[in-house]
C-alpha positions in Angstrom: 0.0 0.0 0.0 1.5 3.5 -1.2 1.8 6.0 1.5 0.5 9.5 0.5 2.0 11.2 3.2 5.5 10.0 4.4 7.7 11.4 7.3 11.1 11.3 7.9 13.4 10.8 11.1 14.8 14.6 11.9 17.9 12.6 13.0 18.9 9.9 10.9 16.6 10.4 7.9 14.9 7.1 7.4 11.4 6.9 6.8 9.6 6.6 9.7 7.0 3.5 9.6 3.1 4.0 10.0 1.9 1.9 12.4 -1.4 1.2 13.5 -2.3 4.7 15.2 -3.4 7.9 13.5 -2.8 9.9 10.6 -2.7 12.9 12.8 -0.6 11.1 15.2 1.5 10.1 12.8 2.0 13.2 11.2 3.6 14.6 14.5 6.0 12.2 14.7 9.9 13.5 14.7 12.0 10.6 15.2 11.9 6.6 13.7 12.9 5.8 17.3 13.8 5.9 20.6 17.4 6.0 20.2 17.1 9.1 17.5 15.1 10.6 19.9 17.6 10.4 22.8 20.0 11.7 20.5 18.2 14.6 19.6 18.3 16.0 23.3 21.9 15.8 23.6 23.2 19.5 22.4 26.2 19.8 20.2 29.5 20.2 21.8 31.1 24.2 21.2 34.3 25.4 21.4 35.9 27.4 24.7 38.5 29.2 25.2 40.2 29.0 28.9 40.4 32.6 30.4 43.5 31.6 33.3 45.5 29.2 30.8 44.5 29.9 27.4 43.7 26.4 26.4 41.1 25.3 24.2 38.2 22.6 25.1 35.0 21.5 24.6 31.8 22.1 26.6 28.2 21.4 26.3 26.2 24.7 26.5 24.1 24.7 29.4 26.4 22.3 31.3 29.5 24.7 31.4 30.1 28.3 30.9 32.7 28.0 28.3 35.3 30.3 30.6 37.5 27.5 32.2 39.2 24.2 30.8 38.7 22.5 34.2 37.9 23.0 37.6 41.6 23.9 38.8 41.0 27.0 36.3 38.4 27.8 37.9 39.8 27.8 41.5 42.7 29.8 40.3 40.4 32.1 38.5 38.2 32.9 41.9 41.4 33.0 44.4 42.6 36.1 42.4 39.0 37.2 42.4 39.2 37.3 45.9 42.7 38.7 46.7 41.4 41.8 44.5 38.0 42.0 46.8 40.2 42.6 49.6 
């Protein structure tokens, strides 16, 4: 039986099977499965810049601020921030 309407996985690109529920239901659907749908959450990795060292790394936005390589940054980072509060 020929589909009219066919949707696509937003992650992977495969068609996405009609099963037994709705046109309308089906219609809405994003994702061909659970896995593409789990990856679809996880947000893209960026590219920071360490303000104490200078080193480059990757972060997840929203996880991170994307101003310090790793926590010993960061401690170095708020000890000055401290001695100048003084």
């Amino acid at each position: 039986m020929e589909m009219k309407y066919k949707r696509y996985c937003q992650v992977c690109g495969k068609l996405i099977p009609k099963k037994s529920e709705s046109w309308s239901r089906y219609l809405k659907k994003k994702f061909c499965s659970y896995e593409c749908y789990v990856k679809s959450l996880k947000k893209p990795r960026k590219i920071g810049k360490c303000i104490v060292c200078g080193r480059e790394f990757e972060y997840r936005e929203g996880q991170q601020t994307g101003k310090f390589c790793s926590q010993e940054c960061f401690n170095i980072y708020q000890k000055k921030k401290d001695q100048e509060n003084v």
